[in-house]
N, C-alpha and C positions, 0 to 999 in steps of 0.2 A: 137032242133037245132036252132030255129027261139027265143027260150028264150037266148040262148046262145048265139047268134048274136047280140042280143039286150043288153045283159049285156055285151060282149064285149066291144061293139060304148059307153055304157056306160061308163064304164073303161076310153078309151079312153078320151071321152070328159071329164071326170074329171082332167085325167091326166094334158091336152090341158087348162084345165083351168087352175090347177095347177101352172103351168111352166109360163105361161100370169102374176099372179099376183104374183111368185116369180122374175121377170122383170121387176125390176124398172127403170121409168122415173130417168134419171139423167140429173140436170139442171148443163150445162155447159159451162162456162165464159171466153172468148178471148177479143181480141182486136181488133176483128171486120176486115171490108176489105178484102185485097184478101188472106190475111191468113187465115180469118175465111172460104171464100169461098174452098181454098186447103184444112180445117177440114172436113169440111160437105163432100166432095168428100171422102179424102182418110180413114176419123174415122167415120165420124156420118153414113154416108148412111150404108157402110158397118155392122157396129155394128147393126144397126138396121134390114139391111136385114136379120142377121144370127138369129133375135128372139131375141134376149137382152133388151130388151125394149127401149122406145122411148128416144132423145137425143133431149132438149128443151136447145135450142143454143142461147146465149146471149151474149151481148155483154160492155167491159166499159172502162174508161181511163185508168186504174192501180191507181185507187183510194183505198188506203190501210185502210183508215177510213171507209170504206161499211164495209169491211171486220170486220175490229176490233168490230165496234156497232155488227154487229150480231153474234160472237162471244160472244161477252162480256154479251149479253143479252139473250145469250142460243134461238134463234130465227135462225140460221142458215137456208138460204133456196136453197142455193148455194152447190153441190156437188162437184166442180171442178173448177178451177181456173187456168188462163197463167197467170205466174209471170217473171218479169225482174229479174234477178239474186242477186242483193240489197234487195227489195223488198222480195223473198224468204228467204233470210239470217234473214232479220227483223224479219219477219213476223215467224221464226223458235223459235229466239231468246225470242220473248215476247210470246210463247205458243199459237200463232195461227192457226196452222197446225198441222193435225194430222201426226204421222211419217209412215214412210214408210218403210216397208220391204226389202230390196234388191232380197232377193231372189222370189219374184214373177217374176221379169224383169228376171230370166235366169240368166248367166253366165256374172259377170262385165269385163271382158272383150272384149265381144262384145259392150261396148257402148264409145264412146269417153271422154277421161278422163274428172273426172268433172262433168260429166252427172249426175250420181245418189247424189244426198247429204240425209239429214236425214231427211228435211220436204219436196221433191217435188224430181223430175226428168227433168232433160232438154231434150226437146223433139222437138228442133230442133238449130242448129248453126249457127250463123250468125257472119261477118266479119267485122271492119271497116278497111281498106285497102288503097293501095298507088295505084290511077287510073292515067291513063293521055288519052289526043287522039293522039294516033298515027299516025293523019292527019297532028299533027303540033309539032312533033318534027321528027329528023332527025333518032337520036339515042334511043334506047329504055330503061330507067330507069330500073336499077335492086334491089334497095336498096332505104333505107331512107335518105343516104349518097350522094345518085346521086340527090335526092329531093333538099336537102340541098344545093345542087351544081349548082350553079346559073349563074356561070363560064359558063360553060360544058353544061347548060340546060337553058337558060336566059329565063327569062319570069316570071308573076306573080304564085304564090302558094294557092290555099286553104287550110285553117285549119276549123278544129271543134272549133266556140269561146267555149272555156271550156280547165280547165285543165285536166280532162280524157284525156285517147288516145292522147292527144298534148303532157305530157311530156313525155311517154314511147316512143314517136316517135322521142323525138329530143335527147334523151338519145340512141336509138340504131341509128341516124344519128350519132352521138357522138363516137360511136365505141362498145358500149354495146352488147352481146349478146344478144339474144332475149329472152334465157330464165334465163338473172340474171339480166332480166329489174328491176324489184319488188325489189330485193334486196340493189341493188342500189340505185331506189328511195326512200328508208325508211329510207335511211339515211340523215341528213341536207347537207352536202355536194354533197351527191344524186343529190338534190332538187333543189342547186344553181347550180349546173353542168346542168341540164337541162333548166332552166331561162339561164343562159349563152350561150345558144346552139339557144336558140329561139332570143336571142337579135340578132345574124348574120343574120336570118333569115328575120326579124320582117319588115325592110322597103317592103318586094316582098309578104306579108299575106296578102290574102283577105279569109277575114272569113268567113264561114258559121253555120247559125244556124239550117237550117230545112233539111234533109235529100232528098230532091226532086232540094239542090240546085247545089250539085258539078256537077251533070250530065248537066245541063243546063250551068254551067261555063265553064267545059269543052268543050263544045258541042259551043258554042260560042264564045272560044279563046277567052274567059275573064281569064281564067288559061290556064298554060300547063302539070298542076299534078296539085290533088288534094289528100287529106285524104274522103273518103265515103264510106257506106255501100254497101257492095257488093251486095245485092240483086236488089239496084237500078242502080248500073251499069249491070248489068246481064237484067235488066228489057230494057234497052233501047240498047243493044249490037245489035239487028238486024238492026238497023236505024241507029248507028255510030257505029264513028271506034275507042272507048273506049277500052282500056284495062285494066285490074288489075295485080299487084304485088303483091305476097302474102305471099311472105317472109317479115317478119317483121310486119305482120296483129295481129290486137287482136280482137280474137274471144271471143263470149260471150253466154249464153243460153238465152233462153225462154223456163220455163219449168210449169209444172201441179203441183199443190200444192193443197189440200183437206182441207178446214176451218176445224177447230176443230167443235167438234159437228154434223157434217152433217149425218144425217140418215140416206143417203145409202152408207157409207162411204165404206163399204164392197164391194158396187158395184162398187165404184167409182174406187177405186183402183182395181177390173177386168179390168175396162175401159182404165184406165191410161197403164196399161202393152199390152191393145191392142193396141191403138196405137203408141206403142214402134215396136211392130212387124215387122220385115224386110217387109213385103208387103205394108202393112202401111206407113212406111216411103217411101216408093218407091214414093209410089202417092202422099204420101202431097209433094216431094220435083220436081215430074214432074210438080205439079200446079204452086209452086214458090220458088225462088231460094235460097232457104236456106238448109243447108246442115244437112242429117239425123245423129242424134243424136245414131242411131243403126248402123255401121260399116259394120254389113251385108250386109246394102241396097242401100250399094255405089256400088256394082260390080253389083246390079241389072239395074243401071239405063245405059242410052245412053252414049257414052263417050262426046256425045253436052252437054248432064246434068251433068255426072260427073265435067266436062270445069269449071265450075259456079261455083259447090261446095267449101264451104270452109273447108269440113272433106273429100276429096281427099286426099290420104296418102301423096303426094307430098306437095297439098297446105296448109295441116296443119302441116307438120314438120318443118316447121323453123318461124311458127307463135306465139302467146304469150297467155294465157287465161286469161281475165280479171281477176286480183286477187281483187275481194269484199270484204273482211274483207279487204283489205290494204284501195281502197278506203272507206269504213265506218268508219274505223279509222279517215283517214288524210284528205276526201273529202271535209271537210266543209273550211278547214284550206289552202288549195290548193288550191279551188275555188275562195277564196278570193285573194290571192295572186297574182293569174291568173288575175282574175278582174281588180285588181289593180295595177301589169303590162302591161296589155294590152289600160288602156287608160292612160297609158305617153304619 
């Protein structure tokens, strides 16, 4: 009896070891901040309490040259990667990323169109959107037509200095719907139709370039509408009377992308599909205010969270998805152009 016990615990603790060192450490690369702090909450602790092994959390700019040397050098030390939606495309395009399954994530239409592509998964949605303070207008803006409407809404406007998001905005002020923005700007007449739409505009623009600044222009009655990222209106919503318009938003991913070569790449892509998980997304988007990339995990959350989100069934149906092949095509040609309208 007493040998049988003994070769049992034995059993056991081979097994226990077993399972320890088929659990590997996965080194995993964000962008740091309070995003990275919402990971470690709702991916890394979790994954690690259940026995998956350890999740060695790292952080960097979206420096795509890290990437490519250790790639290209067969030296890969990197498991996982957040990529900007560009950035993914590239980085698919020149053989950086290993591809991705669909069907480990489940069933595609649980996830917000867009989501899955063929090197990474967007794993979570964010907005750039029409804000204003409600403190200091009368009327409440519905459109990017009312933006425009200086008449009706007088007072100064923020823009994003850049042509992204600046001409899909003055094309649907322009009468465009939101979802044949793209089509319309790919064409030259597009393109002067939207430079047209900005010169009415252009005397009432005060520009921004850093994301922390609409909130503070608004907040200040330096604007009375702005163009900004919805998570930092959402961030400062308890202290002002900020709102968002999110019809005519264009949303965009942040998603997980696996370097080619990475050695636990097997694992990595368990990891990836974990935090895709309805529970998962629940928590990173109670941390901050970006909207879950899993469909599921909108009816999980408060309707004060749902509020914020921008993959709320209502606030993403008349919004627009960044198209990134349009800007990798024409981004560099547009920028300039911008550049070189803007300081007439």
């Amino acid at each position: 009896m007493l040998r049988t016990m003994k070769l049992t615990a034995m059993t056991l603790g081979m097994m226990c070891a077993a399972q320890a060192m088929a659990a590997a450490d996965l080194t995993v690369i964000s962008f740091g901040g309070a995003n990275k702090t919402a990971q470690e909450k709702a991916f890394y602790a979790p994954w690690e309490k259940a026995g998956n092994g350890k999740i060695i959390a790292g952080e960097y700019n979206g420096e795509m040259a890290k990437v490519k040397t250790m790639v290209d050098t067969k030296s890969v030390s990197w498991d996982l990667v957040e990529v900007e939606s560009p950035e993914l495309a590239r980085g698919c395009s020149e053989d950086m990323f290993e591809e991705i399954d669909p069907a480990i994530l489940g069933k595609k239409e649980d996830y917000v169109p867009g989501a899955i592509q063929t090197c990474g998964v967007g794993f979570f949605v964010w907005s750039t959107v029409l804000a204003y303070n409600a403190d200091k207008l009368k009327t409440a803006p519905t459109s990017w037509a009312d933006f425009w409407n200086v008449k009706e809404f007088p007072g100064k406007r923020g823009l994003r200095k850049g042509a992204k998001y600046t001409l899909e905005f003055a094309l649907m002020a322009d009468g465009v719907a939101p979802k044949d923005v793209y089509k319309v700007l790919a064409s030259k007449d597009g393109q002067d139709r939207a430079f047209k739409k900005l010169d009415e505009l252009k005397p009432n623009i005060q520009w921004w370039e850093a994301g922390a600044q609409p909130p503070q222009y608004l907040q200040s009655g330096d604007v009375v509408m702005s163009s900004a990222y919805n998570g930092r209106i959402a961030a400062v919503a308890k202290e002002s009377n900020l709102k968002v318009v999110w019809t005519g938003g264009v949303y965009d991913f942040d998603s997980w992308a696996i370097p080619k070569g990475s050695k636990n790449a097997a694992e990595a892509k368990k990891f990836l599909a974990f935090t895709l998980g309805a529970d998962q997304q629940k928590t990173y988007s109670e941390n901050i205010a970006y909207g879950p990339a899993n469909t599921k995990a909108v009816s999980l959350l408060t309707a004060e969270n749902q509020a914020n989100m921008p993959t709320k069934a209502e606030n993403i149906a008349n919004q627009v998805q960044l198209d990134v092949a349009f800007w990798t095509d024409n981004g560099e040609s547009l920028e300039q152009r911008f550049t070189a309208w803007a300081a007439k």
